[in-house]
C-alpha positions in Angstrom: -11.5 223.4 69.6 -12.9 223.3 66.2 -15.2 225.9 64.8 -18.6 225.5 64.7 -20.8 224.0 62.5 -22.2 226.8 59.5 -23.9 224.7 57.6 -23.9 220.8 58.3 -24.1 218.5 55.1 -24.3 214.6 54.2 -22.8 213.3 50.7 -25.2 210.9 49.7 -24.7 207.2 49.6 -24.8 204.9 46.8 -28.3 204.9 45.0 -29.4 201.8 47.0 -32.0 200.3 49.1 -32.4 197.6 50.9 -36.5 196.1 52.1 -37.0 193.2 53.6 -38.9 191.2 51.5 -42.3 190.9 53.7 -42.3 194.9 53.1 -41.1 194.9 49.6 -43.8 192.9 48.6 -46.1 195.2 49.6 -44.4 198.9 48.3 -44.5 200.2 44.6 -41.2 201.8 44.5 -41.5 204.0 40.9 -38.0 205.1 39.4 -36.5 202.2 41.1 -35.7 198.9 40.2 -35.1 195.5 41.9 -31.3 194.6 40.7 -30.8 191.7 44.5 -33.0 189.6 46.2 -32.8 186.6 48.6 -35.2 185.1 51.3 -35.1 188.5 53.9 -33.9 191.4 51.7 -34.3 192.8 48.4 -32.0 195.1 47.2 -33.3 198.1 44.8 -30.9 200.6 42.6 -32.8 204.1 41.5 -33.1 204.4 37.8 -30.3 207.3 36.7 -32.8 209.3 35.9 -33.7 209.9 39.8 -29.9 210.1 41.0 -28.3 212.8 41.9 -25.0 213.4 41.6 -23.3 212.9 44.9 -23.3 216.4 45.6 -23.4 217.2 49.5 -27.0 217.6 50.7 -28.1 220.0 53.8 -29.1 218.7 56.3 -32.0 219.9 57.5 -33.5 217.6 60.4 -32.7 214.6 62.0 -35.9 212.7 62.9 -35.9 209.9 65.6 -38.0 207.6 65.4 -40.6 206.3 68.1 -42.8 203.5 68.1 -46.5 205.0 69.4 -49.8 202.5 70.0 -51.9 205.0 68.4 -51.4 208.5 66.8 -48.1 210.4 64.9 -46.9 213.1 67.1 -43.7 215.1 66.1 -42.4 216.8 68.7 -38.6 218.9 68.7 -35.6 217.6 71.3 -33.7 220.7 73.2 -30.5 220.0 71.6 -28.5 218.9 75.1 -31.1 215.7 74.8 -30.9 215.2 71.4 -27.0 214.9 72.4 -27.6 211.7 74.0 -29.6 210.6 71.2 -26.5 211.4 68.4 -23.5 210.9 70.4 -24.0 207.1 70.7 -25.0 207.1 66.4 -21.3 208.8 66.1 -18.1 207.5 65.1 -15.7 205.6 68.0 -12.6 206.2 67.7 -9.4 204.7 69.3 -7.8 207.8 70.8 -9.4 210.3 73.8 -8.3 213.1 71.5 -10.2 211.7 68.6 -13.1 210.8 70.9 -12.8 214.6 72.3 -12.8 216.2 68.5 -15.8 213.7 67.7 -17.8 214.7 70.8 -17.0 218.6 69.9 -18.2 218.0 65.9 -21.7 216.3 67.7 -22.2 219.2 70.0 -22.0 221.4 67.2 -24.5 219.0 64.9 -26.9 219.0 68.0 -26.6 222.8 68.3 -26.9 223.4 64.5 -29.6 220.9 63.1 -32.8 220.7 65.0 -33.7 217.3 66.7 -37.2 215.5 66.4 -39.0 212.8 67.8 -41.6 210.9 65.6 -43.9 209.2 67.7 -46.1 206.7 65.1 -47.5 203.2 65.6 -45.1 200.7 63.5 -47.8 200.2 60.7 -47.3 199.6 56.7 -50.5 201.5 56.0 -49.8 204.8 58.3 -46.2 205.2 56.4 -47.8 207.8 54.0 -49.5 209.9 56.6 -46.1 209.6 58.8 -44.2 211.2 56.0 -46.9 213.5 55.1 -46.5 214.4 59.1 -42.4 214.8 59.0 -42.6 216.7 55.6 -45.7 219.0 57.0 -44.1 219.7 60.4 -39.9 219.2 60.4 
């Protein structure tokens, strides 16, 4: 059985982002710029001056996301339930040990970075409130 988890980190991802365009067209994105485009998506790098440098993050949240018709809640998952949430997000691998070790490294993930659920309506104009909410209250 591995050990727990002490202190779970991500190593960020390449300085990218992908919009589709009907959302693009309606975001300033400052320190970014748009380097890909076609009829759905456009692709945006961050300037260098905004990277990082690929240096493993904490984590210190994972935030579900919910649609709501009115209102942005944000309320914390027990970590058995955020289980079900994250195991079918994790890696599937070929072997029942693999799948055993993997299922282990989630437990540990559920028990070691708190869970929310972000109830919002799916609306262009709320997005700054909703991250005002998640940076407020996770």
């Amino acid at each position: 059985m591995p050990p727990p988890l002490v202190a779970a980190t991500l190593v960020p991802g390449p300085a990218m982002l992908r919009i589709r365009r009907d959302v693009a067209d309606r975001l300033e994105l400052p320190g970014a710029s748009e380097v890909a485009g076609g009829d759905d998506r456009v692709h945006y790098s961050l300037d260098r001056a905004n990277r990082g440098d690929c240096s493993p993050l904490p984590i210190r949240a994972f935030v579900l996301l919910r649609l709501a018709d009115s209102g942005i809640t944000l309320e914390r998952v027990p970590a058995a339930h955020a289980l079900r949430e994250l195991w079918p997000l994790s890696f599937r691998l070929p072997t029942l040990g693999d799948r055993e070790r993997c299922f282990q490294g989630v437990t540990a993930l559920a028990d070691a970075v708190p869970v929310w659920n972000l109830h919002r309506p799916f609306r262009l104009d709320l997005l700054g409130d909703v991250v005002q909410k998640v940076v407020a209250d996770a």
